[in-house]
C-alpha positions in Angstrom: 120.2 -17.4 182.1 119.1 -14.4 181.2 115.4 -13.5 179.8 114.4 -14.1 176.1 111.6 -13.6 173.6 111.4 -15.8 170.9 109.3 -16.4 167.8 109.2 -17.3 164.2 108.7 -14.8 161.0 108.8 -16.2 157.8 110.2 -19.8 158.7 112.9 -18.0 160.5 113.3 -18.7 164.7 113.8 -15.2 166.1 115.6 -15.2 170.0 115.1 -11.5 171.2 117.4 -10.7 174.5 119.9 -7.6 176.3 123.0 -8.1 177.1 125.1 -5.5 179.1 127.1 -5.1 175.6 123.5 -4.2 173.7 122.4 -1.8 176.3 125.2 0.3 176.5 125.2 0.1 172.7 121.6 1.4 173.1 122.5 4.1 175.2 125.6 5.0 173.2 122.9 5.5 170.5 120.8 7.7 172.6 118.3 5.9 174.0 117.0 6.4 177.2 114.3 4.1 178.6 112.7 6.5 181.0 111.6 8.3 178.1 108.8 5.8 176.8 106.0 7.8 178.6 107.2 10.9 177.4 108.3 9.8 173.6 106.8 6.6 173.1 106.4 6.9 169.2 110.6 6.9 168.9 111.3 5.2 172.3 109.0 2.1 171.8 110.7 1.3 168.8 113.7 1.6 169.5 113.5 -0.6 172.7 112.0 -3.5 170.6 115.0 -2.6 167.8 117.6 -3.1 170.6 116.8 -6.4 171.7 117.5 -7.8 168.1 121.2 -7.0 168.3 121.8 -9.8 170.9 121.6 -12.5 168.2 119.9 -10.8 165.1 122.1 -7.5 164.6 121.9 -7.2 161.2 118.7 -7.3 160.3 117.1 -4.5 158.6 115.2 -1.8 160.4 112.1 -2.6 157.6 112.3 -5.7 159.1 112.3 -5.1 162.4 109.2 -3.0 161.7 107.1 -5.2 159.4 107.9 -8.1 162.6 106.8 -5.6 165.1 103.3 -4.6 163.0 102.7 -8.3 163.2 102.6 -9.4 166.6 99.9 -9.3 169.1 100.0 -8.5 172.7 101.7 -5.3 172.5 100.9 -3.7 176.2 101.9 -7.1 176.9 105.4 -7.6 175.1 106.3 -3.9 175.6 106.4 -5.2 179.4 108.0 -8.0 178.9 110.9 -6.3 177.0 110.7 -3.6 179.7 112.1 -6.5 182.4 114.0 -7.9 179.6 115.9 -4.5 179.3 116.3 -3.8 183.0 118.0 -7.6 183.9 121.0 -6.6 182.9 121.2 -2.9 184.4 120.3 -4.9 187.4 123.6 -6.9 187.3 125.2 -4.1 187.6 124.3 -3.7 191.4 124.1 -7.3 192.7 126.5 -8.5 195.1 128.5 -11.3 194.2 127.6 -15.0 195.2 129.8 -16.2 198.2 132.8 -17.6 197.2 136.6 -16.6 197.6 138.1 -13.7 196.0 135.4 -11.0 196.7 136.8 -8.1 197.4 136.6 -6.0 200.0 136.6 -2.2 200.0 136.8 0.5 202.9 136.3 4.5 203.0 138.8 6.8 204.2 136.6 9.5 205.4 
């Protein structure tokens, strides 16, 4: 399963997550993640936007930001989504459990 954050605003549940789809949306959109040390005051946002549109893609940006204003721990969740973001990247690259059907693949050169 992959990672969530969850939390309630205003007697509604919030479940905050990445999928492969919502980080290639994200990068479609222009964000890059390795820019949060250089642009944090765009980037930072942006990566706590992103992991709405999971299961909360249409709520408004305002909203976003009023939620985002009101919760503590920020070094601490901007961590947190920081792994959240990277788990499915990291699919990407892992090899697949044992089972038949792998493929194989060989180089010619």
């Amino acid at each position: 399963m992959s990672k969530q954050l969850t939390f309630t605003f205003e007697d509604k549940e919030y479940t905050l997550e990445y999928t492969r789809r919502t980080v290639a949306e994200m990068e479609k959109k222009g964000f890059i993640a390795s820019e949060i040390t250089e642009k944090p005051m765009s980037t930072l946002p942006a990566l706590f936007a992103g992991a709405f549109l999971a299961h909360h893609r249409f709520v408004k940006q305002d909203t976003i930001d009023t939620i985002y204003s009101k919760l503590t721990k920020k070094e601490e969740l901007i961590g947190k989504l920081a792994e959240m973001y990277n788990e499915p990247i990291m699919t990407l690259v892992e090899e697949p459990e044992e089972s038949k059907g792998n493929l194989n693949w060989t180089a010619t050169w």
